[in-house]
C-alpha positions as a LaTeX table, in Angstrom:
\begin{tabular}{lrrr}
\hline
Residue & $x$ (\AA) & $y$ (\AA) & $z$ (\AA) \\
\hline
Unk1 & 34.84 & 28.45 & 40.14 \\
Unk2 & 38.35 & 29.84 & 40.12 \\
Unk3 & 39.06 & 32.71 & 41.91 \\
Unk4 & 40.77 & 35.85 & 39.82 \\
Unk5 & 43.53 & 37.57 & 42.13 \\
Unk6 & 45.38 & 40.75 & 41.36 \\
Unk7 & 48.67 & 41.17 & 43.28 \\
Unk8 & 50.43 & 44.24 & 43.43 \\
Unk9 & 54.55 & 44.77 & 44.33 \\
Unk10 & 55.61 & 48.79 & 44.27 \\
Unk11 & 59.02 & 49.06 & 44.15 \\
Unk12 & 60.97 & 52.44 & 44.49 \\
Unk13 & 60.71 & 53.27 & 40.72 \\
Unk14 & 58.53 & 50.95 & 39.46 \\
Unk15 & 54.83 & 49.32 & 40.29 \\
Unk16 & 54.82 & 45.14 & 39.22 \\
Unk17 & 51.24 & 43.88 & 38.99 \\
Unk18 & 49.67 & 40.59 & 37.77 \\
Unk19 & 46.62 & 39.02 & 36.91 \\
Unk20 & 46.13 & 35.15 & 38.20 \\
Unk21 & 43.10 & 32.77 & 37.88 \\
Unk22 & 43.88 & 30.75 & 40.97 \\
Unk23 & 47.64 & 29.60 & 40.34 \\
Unk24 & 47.83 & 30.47 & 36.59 \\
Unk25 & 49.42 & 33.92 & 35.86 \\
Unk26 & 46.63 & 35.39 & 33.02 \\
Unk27 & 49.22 & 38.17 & 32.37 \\
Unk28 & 52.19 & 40.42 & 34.30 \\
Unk29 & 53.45 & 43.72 & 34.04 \\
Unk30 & 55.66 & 46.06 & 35.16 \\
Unk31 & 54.95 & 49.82 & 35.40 \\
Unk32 & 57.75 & 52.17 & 35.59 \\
Unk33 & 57.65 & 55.79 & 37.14 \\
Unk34 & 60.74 & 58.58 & 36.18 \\
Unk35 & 62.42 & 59.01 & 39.00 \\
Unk36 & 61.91 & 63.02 & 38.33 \\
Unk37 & 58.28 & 62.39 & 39.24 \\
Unk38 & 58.78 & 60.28 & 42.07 \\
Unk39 & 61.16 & 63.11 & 43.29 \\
Unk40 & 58.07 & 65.32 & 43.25 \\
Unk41 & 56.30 & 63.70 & 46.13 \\
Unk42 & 56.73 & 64.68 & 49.86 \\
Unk43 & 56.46 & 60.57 & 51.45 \\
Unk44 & 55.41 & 57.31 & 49.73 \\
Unk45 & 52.33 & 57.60 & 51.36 \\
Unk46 & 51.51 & 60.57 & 49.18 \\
Unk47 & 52.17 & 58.50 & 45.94 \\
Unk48 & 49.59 & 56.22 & 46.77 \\
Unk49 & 46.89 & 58.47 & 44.23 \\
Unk50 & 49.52 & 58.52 & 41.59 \\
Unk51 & 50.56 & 54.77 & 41.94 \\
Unk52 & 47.07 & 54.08 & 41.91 \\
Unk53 & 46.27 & 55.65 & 38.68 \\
Unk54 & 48.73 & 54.25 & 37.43 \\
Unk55 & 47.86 & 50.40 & 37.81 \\
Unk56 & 44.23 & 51.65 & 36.61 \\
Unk57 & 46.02 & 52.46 & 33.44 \\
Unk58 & 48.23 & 50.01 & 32.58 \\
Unk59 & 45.00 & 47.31 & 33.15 \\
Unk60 & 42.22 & 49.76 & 31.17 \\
Unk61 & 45.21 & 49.19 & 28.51 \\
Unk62 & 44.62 & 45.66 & 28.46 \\
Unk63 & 40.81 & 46.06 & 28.15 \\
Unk64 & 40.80 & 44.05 & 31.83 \\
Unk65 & 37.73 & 44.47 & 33.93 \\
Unk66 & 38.19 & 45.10 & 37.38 \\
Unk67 & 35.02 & 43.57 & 38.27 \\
Unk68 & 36.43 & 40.28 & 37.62 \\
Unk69 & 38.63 & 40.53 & 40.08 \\
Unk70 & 37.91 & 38.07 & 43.50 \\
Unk71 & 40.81 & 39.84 & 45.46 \\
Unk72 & 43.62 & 41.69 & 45.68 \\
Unk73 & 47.28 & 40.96 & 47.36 \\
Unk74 & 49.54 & 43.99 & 48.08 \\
Unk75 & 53.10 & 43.64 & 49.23 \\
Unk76 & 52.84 & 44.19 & 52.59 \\
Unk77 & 55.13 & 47.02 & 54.15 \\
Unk78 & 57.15 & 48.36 & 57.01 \\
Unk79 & 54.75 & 47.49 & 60.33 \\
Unk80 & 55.77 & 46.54 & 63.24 \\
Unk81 & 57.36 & 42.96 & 64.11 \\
Unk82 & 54.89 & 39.92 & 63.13 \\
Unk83 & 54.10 & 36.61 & 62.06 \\
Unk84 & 54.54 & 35.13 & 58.85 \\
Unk85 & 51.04 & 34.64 & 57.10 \\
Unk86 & 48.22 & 36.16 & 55.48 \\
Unk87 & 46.88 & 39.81 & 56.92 \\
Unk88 & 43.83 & 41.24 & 56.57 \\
Unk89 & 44.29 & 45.15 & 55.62 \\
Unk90 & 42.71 & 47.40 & 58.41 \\
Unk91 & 42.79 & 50.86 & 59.15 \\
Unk92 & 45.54 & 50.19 & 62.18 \\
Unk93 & 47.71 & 48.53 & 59.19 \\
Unk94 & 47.07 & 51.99 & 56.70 \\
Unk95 & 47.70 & 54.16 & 59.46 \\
Unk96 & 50.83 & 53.01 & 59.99 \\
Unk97 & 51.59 & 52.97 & 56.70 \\
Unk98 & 50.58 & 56.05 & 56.08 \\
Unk99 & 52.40 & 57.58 & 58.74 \\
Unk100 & 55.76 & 55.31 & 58.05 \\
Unk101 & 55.81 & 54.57 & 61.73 \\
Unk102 & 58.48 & 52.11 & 61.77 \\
Unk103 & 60.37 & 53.12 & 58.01 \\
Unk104 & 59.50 & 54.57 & 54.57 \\
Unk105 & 59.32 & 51.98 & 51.73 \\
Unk106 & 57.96 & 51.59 & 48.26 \\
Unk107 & 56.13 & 48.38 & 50.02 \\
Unk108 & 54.42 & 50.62 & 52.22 \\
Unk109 & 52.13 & 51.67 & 49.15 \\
Unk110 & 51.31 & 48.02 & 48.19 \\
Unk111 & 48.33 & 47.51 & 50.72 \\
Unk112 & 47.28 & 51.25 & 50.28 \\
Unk113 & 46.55 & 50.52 & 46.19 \\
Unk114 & 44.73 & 46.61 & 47.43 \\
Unk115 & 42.80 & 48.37 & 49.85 \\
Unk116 & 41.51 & 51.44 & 47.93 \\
Unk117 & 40.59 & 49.27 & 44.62 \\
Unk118 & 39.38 & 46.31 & 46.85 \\
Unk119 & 36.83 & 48.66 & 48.72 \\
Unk120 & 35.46 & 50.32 & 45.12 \\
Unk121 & 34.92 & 46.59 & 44.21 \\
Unk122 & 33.73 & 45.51 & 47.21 \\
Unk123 & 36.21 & 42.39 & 47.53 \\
Unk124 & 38.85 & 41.42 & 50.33 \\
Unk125 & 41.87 & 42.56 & 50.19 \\
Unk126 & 44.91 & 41.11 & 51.98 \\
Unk127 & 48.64 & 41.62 & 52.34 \\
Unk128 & 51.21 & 38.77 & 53.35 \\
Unk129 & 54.65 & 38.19 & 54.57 \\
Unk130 & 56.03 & 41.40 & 54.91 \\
Unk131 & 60.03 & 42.09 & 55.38 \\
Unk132 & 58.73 & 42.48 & 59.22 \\
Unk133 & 58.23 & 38.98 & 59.42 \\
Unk134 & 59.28 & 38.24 & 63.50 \\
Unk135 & 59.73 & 34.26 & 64.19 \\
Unk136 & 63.18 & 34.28 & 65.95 \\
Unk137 & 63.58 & 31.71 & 68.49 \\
Unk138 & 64.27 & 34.00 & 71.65 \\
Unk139 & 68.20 & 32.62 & 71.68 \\
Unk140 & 68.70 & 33.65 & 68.20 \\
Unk141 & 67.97 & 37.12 & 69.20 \\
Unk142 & 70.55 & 37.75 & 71.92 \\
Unk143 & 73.78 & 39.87 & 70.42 \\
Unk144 & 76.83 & 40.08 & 71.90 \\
Unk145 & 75.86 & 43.32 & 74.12 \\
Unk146 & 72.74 & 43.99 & 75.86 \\
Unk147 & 72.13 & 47.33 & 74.16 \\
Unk148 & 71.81 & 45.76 & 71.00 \\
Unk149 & 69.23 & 42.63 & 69.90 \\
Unk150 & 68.96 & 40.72 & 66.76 \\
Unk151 & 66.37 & 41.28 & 64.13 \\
Unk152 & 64.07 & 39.69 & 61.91 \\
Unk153 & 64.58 & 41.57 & 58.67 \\
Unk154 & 64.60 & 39.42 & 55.36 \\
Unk155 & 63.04 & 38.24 & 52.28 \\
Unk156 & 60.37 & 36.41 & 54.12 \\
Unk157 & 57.87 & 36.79 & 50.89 \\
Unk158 & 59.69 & 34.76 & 48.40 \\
Unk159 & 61.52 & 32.85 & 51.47 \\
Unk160 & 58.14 & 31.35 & 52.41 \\
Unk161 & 56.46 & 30.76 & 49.24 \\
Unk162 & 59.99 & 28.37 & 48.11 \\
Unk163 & 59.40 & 26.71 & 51.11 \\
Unk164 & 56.36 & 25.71 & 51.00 \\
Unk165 & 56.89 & 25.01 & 46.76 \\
Unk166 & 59.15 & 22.37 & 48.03 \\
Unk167 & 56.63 & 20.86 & 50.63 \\
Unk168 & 53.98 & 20.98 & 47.86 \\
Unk169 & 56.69 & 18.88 & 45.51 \\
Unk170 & 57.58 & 16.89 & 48.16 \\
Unk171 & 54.33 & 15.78 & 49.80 \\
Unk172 & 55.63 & 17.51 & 53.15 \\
Unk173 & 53.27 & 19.43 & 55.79 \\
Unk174 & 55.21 & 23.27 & 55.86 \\
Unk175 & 54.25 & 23.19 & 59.66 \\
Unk176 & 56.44 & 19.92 & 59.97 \\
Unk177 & 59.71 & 20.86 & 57.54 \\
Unk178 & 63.08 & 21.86 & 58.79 \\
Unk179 & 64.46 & 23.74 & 55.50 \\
Unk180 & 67.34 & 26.36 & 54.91 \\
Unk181 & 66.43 & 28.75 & 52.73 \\
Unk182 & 68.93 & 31.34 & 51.15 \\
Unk183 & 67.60 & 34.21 & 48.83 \\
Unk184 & 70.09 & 35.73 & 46.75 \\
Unk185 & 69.12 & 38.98 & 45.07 \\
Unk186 & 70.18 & 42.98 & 45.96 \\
Unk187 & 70.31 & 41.59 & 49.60 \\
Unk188 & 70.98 & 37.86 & 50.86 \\
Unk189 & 68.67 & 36.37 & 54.04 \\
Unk190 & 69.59 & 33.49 & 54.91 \\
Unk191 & 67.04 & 31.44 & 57.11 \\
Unk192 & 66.02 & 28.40 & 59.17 \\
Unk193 & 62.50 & 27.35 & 58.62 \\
Unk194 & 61.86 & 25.08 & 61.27 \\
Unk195 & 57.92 & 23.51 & 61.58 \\
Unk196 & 56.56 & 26.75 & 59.70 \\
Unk197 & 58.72 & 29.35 & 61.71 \\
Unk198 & 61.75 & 30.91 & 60.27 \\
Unk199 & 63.60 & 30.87 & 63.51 \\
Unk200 & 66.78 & 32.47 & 62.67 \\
Unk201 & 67.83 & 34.58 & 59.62 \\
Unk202 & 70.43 & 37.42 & 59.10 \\
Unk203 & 69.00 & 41.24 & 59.11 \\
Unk204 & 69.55 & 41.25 & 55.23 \\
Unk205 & 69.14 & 45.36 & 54.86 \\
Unk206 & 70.98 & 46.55 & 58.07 \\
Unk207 & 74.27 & 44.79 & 57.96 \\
Unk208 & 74.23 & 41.15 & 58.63 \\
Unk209 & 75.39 & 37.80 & 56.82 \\
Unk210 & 76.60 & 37.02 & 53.36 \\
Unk211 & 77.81 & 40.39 & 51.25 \\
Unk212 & 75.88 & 40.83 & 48.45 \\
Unk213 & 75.15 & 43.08 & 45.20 \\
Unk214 & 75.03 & 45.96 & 47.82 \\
Unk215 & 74.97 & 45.20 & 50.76 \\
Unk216 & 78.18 & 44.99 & 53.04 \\
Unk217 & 76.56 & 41.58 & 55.21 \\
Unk218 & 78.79 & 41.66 & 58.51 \\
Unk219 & 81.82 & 43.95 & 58.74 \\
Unk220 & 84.37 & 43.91 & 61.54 \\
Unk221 & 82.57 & 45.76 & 64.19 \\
Unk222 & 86.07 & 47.51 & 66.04 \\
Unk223 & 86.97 & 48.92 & 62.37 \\
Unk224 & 83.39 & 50.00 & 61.78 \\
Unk225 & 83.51 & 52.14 & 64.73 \\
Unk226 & 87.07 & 53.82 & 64.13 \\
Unk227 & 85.21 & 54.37 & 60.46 \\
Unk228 & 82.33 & 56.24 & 62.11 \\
Unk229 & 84.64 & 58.40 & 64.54 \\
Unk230 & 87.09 & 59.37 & 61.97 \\
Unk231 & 85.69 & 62.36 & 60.79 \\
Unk232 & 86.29 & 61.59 & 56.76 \\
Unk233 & 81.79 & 60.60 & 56.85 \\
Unk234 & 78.72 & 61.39 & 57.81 \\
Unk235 & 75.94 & 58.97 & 59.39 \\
Unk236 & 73.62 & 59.30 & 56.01 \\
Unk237 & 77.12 & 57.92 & 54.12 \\
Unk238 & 78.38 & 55.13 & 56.10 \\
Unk239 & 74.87 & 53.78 & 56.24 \\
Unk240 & 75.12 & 54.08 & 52.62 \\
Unk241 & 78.13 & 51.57 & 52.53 \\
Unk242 & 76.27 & 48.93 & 54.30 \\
Unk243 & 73.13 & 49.26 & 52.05 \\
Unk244 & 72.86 & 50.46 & 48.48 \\
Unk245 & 76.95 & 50.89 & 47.88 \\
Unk246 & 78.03 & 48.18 & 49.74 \\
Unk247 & 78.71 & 44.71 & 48.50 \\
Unk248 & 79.59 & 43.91 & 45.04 \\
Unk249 & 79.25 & 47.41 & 44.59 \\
Unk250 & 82.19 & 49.04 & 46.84 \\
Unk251 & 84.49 & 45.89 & 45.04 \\
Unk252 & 83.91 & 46.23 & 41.41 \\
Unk253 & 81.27 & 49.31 & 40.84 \\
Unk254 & 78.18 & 46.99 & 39.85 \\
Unk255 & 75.36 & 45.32 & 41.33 \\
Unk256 & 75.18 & 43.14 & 39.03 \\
Unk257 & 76.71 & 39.58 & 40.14 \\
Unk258 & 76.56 & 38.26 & 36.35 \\
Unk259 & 79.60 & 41.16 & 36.14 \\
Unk260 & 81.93 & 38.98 & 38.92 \\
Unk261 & 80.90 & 36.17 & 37.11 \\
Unk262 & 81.96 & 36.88 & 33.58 \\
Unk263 & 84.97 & 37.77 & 34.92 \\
Unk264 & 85.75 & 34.34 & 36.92 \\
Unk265 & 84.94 & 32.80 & 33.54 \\
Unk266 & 87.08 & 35.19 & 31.90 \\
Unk267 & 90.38 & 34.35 & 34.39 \\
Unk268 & 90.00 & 37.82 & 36.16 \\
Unk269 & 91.62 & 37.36 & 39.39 \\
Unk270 & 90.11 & 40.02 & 40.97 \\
Unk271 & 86.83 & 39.25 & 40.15 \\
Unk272 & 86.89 & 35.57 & 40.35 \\
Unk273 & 88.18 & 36.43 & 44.21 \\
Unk274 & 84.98 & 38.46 & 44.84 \\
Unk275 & 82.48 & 36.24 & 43.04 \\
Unk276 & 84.82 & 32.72 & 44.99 \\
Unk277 & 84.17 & 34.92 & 48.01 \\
Unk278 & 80.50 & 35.37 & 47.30 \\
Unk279 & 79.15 & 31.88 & 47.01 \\
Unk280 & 81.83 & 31.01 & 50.11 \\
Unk281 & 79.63 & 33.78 & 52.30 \\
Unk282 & 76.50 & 32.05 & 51.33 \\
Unk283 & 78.41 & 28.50 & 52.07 \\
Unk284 & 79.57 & 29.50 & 55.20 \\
Unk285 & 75.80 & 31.46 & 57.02 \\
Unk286 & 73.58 & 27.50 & 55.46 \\
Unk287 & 76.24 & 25.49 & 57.46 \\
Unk288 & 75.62 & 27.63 & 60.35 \\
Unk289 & 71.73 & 27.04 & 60.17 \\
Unk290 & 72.65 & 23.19 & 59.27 \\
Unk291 & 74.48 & 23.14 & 63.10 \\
Unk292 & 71.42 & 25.10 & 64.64 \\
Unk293 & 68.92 & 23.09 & 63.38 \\
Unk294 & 71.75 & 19.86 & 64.70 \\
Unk295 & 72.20 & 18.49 & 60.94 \\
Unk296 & 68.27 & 17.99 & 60.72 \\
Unk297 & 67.68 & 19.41 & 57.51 \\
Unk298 & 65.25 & 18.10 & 54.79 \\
Unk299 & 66.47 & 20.31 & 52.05 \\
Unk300 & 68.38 & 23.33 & 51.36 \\
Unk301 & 66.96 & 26.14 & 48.79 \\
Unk302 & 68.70 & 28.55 & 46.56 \\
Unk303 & 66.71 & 31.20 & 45.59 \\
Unk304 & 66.89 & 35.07 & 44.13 \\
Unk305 & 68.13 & 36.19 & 41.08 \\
Unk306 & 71.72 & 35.14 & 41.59 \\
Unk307 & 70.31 & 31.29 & 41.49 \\
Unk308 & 70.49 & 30.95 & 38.17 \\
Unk309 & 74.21 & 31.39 & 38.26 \\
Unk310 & 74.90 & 27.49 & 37.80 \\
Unk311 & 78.40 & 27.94 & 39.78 \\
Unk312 & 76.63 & 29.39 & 42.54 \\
Unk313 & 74.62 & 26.76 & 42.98 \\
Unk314 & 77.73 & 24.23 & 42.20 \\
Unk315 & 80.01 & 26.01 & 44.95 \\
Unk316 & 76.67 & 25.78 & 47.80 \\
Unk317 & 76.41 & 22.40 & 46.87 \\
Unk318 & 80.10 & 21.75 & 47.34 \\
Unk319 & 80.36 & 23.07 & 50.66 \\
Unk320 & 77.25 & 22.52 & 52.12 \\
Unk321 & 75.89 & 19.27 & 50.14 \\
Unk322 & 76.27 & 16.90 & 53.08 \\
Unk323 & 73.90 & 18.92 & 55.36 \\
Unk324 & 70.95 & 17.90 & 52.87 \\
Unk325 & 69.88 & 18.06 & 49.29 \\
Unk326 & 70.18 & 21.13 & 47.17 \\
Unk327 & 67.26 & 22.49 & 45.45 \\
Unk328 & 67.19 & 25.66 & 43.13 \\
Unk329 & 64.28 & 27.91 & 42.74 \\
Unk330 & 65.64 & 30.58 & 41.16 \\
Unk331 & 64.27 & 34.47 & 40.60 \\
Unk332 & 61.77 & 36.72 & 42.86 \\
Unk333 & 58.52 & 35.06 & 42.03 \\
Unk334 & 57.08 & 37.50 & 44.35 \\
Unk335 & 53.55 & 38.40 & 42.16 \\
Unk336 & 53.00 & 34.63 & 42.29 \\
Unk337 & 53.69 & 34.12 & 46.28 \\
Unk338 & 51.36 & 36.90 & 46.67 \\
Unk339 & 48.98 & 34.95 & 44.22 \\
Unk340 & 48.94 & 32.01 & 46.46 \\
Unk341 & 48.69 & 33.81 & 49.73 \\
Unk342 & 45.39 & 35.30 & 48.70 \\
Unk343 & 44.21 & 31.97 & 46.99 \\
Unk344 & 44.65 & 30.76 & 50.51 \\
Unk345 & 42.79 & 33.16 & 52.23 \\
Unk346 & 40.06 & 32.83 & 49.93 \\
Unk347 & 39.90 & 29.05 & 50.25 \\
Unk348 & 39.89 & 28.75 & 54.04 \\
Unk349 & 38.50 & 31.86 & 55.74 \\
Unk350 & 40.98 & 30.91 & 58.77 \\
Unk351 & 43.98 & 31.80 & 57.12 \\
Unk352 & 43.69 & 35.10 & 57.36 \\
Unk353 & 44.75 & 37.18 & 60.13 \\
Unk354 & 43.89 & 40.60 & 61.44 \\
Unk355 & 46.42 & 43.56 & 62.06 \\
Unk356 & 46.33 & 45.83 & 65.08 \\
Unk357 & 49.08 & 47.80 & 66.35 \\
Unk358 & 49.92 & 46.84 & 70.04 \\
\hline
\end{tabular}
């Protein structure tokens, strides 16, 4: 009997949500919120009710049942450093959520909603591969100064799930792979999956690797500095040009990457530099992972929105082609990852992991 999954994704403005029968997707949708009302609410914790509601809604809409439902998947949120997999929700997990103990983030919400619908329905309810994802090899976390370390901060949802696509596709154990995996959407993470570990990847929101839509990637730390001690910024608005105006957006206005590359096709200069520069960023962090993993590479993966730009993947492939074979999974695919995380769970009652804060 198959099992019926919900999976639920909050983002800032918006609430995705779909509907699976094992691996088929019965139905998606997204649910947007005005950002007025959002503005009306004190944390994300406190829009946890509203969200809620909200999901109800949309699915009483569809004349769905809820008590068809076998589980429920929510994005899982800002907790403290762990491993990739499957996690149990517990109260440790909410109250850190609820308090935003280590960051506030639509994400946060997403085991909130599975656990309050889950526990009316009396089903399990599970959250998996948050952005906290910790796997680093301890030599990929050493910096250049001892006050500062490395972190593990990246698309490690939609990073994992390619991955193991390509195992499935390729009759390959995950836990024995050595792939290189770079997701190209708002932010870029870049990452070395090596036997079921992604044991080094750029900090995609805080300034490190490939610029992207909006995000700055690496910037020349001496002129950073002079920046900060200038007196022309505050803290709230540099940190603003490394995430959410940096990128794509500080060179052309947009964070849209389809913008650069109408204008390569279109003989702008300027934007045909940006967009060249781009896909040479991306180039430039795989071979990097192709010499720490010492040219033992099964496959490299393109994936995020910017994948289905066909000269993205034509400029990766010309740079980094002789590491290993180029495969493109392109978009999010995040409701589905989520889909198969809790299929997992529910298939092999060792999968899934419990949460305690340390």
């Amino acid at each position: 009997m198959p099992y019926t999954i919900l999976t639920i994704n909050p983002g800032s403005t918006s609430t995705k949500f779909g509907v699976f029968e094992d691996e088929k997707e019965l139905f998606s949708q997204n649910v947007t919120h005005s950002s007025e009302v959002i503005a009306t609410f004190p944390t994300m914790a406190s829009q946890y009710e509203f969200r809620e509601a909200e999901v109800r809604k949309a699915l009483a809409e569809r004349k769905f049942d809820l008590h068809r439902l076998s589980v429920i998947v929510g994005r899982g949120g800002v907790l403290r450093p762990i491993p990739g997999g499957v996690y149990r929700i517990t109260e440790a997990m909410k109250r850190t959520l609820e308090t935003a103990r280590y960051g506030e983030h639509a994400s946060n919400l997403g085991a909130l909603i599975a656990d309050g619908l889950a526990k009316e329905l009396g089903i399990p309810a599970f959250i998996a591969d948050p952005v906290v994802v910790d796997e680093l090899d301890e030599v990929a976390r050493i910096s250049g100064h001892r006050l500062f370390q490395r972190r593990s901060i990246f698309h490690a949802l939609n990073q994992k799930a390619v991955a193991r696509r390509w195992c499935r596709e390729h009759g390959k154990d995950y836990g024995e792979a050595a792939l290189i995996v770079a997701h190209m959407g708002g932010g870029v993470s870049v990452g070395l999956h090596d036997k079921g570990r992604v044991v080094d990847v750029n900090n995609a929101l805080n300034g490190e690797g490939p610029y992207s839509p909006e995000r700055s990637g690496t910037l020349p730390a001496g002129d950073l500095v002079k920046l900060c001690f200038s007196g022309k910024y505050q803290e709230r608005e540099i940190l603003k040009m490394i995430t959410g105006q940096g990128g794509l957006v500080s060179f052309m206005g947009s964070n849209d990457m389809r913008v650069a590359e109408k204008g390569f096709h279109e003989g702008d200069s300027v934007a045909s530099l940006y967009y060249r520069a781009f896909i040479y960023q991306v180039g430039k962090a795989i071979g990097a992972l192709g010499a720490a993993a010492r040219g033992r590479v099964d496959a490299i993966i393109l994936t995020g929105g910017v994948a289905y730009g066909k000269d993205v993947e034509e400029g990766v492939t010309a740079m980094c082609g002789f590491i290993a074979p180029i495969v493109v999974y392109p978009g999010e695919g995040e409701l589905e990852a989520l889909a198969m995380a809790g299929l997992r769970a529910m298939s092999d009652d060792s999968v899934a992991k419990n949460y305690e804060e340390e």
